[in-house]
C-alpha positions as CSV (number, residue, x, y, z in Angstrom):
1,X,-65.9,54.2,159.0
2,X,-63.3,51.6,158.5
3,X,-61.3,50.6,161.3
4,X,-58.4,48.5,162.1
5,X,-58.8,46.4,165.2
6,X,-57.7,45.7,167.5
7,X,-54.0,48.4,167.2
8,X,-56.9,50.8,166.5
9,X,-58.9,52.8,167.3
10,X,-57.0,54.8,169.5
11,X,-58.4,57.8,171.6
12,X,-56.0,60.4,172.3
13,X,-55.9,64.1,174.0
14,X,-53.5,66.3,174.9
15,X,-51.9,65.6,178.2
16,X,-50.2,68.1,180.8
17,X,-46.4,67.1,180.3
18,X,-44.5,67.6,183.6
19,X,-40.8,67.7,185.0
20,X,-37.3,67.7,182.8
21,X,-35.3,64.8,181.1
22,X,-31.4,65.4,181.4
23,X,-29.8,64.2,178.3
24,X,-25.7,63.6,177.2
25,X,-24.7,62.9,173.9
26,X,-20.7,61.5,175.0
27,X,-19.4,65.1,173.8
28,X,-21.9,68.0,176.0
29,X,-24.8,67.4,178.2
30,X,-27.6,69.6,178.9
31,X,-31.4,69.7,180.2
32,X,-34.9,70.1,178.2
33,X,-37.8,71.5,180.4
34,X,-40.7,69.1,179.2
35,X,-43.1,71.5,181.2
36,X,-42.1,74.4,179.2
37,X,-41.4,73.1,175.8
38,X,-44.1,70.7,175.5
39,X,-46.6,71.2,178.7
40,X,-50.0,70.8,177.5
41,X,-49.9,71.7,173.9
42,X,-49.2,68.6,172.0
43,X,-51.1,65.1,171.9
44,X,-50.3,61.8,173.5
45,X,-50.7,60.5,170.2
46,X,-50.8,61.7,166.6
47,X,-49.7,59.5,163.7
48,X,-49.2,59.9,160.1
49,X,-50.2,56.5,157.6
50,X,-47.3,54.9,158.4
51,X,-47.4,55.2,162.4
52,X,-44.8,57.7,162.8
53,X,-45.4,59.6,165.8
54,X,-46.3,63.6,164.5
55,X,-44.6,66.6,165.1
56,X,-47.9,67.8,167.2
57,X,-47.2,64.6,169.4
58,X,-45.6,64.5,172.7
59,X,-43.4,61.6,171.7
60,X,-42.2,63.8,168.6
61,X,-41.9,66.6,170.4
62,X,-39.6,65.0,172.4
63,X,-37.7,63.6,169.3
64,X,-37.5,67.0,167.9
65,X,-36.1,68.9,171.2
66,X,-34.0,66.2,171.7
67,X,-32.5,66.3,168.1
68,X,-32.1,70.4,168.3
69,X,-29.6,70.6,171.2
70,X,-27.4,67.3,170.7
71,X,-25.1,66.4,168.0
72,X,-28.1,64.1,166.5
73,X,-29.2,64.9,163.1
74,X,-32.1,62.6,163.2
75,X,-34.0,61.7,166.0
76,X,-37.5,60.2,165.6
77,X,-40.5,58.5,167.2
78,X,-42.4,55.7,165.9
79,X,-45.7,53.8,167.6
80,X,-45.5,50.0,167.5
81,X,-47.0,46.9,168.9
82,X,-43.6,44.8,169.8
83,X,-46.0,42.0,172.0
84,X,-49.2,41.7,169.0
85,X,-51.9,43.6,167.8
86,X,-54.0,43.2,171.2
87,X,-51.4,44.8,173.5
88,X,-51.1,47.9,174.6
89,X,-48.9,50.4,172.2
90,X,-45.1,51.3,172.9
91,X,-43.0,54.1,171.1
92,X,-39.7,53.1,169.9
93,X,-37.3,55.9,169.0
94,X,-34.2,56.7,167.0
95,X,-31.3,58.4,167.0
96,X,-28.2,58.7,165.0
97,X,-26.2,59.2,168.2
98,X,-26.2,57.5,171.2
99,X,-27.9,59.4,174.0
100,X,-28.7,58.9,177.5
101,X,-31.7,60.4,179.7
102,X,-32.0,60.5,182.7
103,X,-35.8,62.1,183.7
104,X,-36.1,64.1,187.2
105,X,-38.5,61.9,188.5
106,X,-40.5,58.3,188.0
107,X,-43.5,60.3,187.5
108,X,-42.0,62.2,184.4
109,X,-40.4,59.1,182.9
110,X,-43.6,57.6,182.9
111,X,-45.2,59.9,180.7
112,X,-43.2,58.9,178.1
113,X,-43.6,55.1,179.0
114,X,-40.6,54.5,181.0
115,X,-40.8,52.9,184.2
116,X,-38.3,55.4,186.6
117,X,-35.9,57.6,186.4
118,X,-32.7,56.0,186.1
119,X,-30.7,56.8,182.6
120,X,-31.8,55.4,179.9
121,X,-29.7,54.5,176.9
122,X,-30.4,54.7,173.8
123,X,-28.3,53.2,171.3
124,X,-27.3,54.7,167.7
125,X,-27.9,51.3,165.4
126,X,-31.3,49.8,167.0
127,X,-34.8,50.8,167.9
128,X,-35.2,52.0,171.1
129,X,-38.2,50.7,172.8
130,X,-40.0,52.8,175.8
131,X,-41.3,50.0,178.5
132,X,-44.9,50.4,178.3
133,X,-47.5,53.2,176.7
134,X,-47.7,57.0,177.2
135,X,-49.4,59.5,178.7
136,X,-52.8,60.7,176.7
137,X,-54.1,57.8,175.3
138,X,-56.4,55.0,175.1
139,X,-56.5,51.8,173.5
140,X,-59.6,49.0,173.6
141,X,-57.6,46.8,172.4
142,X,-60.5,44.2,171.0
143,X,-62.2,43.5,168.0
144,X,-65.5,44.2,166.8
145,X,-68.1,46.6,168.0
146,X,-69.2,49.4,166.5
147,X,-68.8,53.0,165.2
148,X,-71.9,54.8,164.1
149,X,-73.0,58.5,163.6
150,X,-76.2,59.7,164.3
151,X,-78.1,63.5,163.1
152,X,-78.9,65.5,165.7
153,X,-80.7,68.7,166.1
154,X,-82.1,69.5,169.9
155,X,-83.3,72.7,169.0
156,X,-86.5,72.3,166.7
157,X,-89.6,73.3,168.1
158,X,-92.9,73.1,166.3
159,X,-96.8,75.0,166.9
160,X,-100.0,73.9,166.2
161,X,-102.8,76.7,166.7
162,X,-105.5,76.1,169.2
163,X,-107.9,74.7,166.5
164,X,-105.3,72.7,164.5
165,X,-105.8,75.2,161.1
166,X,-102.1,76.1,161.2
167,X,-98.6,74.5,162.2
168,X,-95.6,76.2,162.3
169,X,-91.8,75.4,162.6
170,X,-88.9,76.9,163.6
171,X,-85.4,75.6,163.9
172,X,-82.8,77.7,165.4
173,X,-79.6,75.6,165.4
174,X,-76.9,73.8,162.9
175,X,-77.7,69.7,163.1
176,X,-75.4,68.5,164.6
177,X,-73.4,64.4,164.7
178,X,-73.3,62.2,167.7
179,X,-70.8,59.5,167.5
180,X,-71.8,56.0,169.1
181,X,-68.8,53.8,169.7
182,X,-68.9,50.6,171.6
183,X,-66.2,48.3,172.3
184,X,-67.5,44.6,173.3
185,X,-64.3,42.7,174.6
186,X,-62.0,45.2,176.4
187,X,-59.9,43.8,179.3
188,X,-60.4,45.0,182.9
189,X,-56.8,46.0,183.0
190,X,-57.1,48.7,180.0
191,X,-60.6,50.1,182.0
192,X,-59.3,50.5,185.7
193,X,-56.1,51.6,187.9
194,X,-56.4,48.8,190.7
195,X,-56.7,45.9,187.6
196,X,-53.9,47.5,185.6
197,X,-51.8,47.1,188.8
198,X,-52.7,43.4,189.4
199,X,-50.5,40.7,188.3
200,X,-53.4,38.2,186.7
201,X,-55.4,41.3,185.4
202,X,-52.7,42.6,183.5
203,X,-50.9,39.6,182.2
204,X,-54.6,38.8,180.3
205,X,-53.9,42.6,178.3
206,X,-50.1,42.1,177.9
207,X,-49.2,45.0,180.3
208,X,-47.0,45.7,182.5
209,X,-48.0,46.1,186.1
210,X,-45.9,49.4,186.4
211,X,-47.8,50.9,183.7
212,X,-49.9,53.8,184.8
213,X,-51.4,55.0,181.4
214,X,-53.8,53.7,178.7
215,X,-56.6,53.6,180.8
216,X,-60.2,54.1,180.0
217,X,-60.0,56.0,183.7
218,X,-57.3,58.5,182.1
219,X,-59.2,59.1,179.6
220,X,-62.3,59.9,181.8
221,X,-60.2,62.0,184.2
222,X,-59.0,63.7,181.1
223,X,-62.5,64.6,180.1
224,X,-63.3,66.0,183.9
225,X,-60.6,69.1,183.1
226,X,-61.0,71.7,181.0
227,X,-58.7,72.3,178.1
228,X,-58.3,75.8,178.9
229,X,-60.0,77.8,181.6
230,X,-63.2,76.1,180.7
231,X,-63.2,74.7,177.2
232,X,-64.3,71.3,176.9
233,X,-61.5,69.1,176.0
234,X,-60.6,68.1,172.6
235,X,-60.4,64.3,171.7
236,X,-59.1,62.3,168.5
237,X,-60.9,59.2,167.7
238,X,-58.0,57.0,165.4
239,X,-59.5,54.3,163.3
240,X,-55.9,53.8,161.6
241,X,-52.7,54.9,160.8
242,X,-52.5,58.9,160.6
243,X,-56.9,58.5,160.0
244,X,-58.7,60.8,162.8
245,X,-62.2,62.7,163.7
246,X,-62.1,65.2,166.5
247,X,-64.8,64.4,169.3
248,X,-66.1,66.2,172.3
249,X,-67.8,64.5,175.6
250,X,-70.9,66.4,176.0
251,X,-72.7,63.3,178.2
252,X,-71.8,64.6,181.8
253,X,-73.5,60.9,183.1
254,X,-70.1,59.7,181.0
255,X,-68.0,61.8,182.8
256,X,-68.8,61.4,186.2
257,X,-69.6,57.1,186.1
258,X,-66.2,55.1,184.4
259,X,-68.6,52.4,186.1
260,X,-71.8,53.3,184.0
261,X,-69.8,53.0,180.5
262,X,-69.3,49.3,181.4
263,X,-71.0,46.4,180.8
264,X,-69.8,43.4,182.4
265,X,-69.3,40.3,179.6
266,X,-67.3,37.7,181.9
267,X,-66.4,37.5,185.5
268,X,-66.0,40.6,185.8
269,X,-62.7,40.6,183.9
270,X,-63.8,41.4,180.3
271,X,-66.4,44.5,179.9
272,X,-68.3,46.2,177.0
273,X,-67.7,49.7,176.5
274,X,-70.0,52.2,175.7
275,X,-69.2,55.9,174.7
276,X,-71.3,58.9,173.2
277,X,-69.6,61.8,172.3
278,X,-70.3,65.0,169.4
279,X,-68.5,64.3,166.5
280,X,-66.8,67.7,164.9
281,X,-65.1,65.9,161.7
């Protein structure tokens, strides 16, 4: 599958959005509840071919609410790599009216890559940059490695009688695809929390230090929860621009050890990724 390294691929799920944003347009103000109209329906990433953030994304969700009750008659979401290919992702948005936001807490702002919850302005005749990456995604960030899928069909049994005169087989499942992805060179800072936080750690992956999202961890933590009740969660594998397979993590040894995906490639401070999950096209 062709792939373009290192902005891609990107892993993303659907994240449970939290909190308000308080908006005003100069002319009426008002509030959108992000935990009602986007919650945990829409996913922290979903592009089309030329990187515009979807309508089934949080970031265009909150484009779209944001354009339906302010005087804006265009307000969209784009994803972008303002600091080079190998850092971390940011949304820029854009409005034909100036607005400013004010979330109703840091927590909430940072789901949508802003570092608190002080207003935020966005301007009418320039790209409006968030701080750092959102909430329900993951980026490698590295070239090379690999992408393979593999046939699988667990449930095939085969008889042989007691004297070897007859053999019989029976198969009583769909083969099925496992998708073997491994990422060679990904910074220590895009893996853990406690690196992402550390000033030498994350100056190596271009992050900021305040930036509590696009982690391999989130994306581990993700997997732990159920989508709904107990549905295994849905993830999108992006090799490029608007180009996606949805995945499933089926190895529970993934799930519970972020420490047993890594391989350590230098100091400690670069790893190799490893990740098996069902492929579902």
């Amino acid at each position: 599958m062709a792939t373009s390294y290192p902005t891609h691929p990107v892993y993303s799920w659907r994240p449970t959005i939290t909190g308000s944003v308080d908006w005003d347009d100069g002319v009426t103000t008002g509030t959108i509840d992000l935990a009602t109209d986007i919650g945990s329906s829409y996913w922290g990433w979903s592009s089309d071919g030329s990187n515009n953030a979807s309508a089934d994304s949080i970031q265009g969700q909150l484009a779209a609410r944001l354009q339906a009750v302010t005087s804006a008659t265009a307000v969209s979401a784009d994803y972008a790599w303002p600091l080079g290919d190998a850092a971390p992702p940011q949304t820029k948005y854009f409005t034909d009216v100036a607005l400013t936001l004010t979330f109703s807490s840091d927590a909430v702002a940072q789901q949508f890559g802003y570092v608190d919850s002080n207003p935020i302005a966005w301007s009418a005749v320039a790209a409006n940059f968030a701080d750092f990456t959102d909430a329900g995604h993951w980026q490698p960030s590295c070239y090379g490695g690999s992408d393979e899928r593999w046939e699988v069909n667990p449930n095939v049994g085969v008889t042989e009688t007691i004297d070897g005169s007859s053999r019989k087989l029976r198969t009583w499942g769909a083969t099925l695809t496992d998708r073997a992805l491994v990422h060679p060179t990904v910074m220590v800072a895009n893996i853990r929390s406690d690196a992402a936080a550390d000033t030498s750690q994350a100056a190596m992956a271009q992050r900021d230090t305040s930036d509590p999202n696009s982690l391999l961890e989130n994306m581990i933590e993700a997997a732990r929860e159920p989508e709904s009740t107990d549905n295994a969660r849905a993830f999108r594998v992006y090799t490029d621009a608007g180009v996606y397979r949805t995945c499933y993590w089926l190895d529970t040894d993934q799930i519970t050890d972020l420490a047993g995906l890594c391989s350590s490639q230098s100091a400690r401070r670069i790893w190799s990724v490893s990740l098996n999950l069902r492929d579902n096209g």
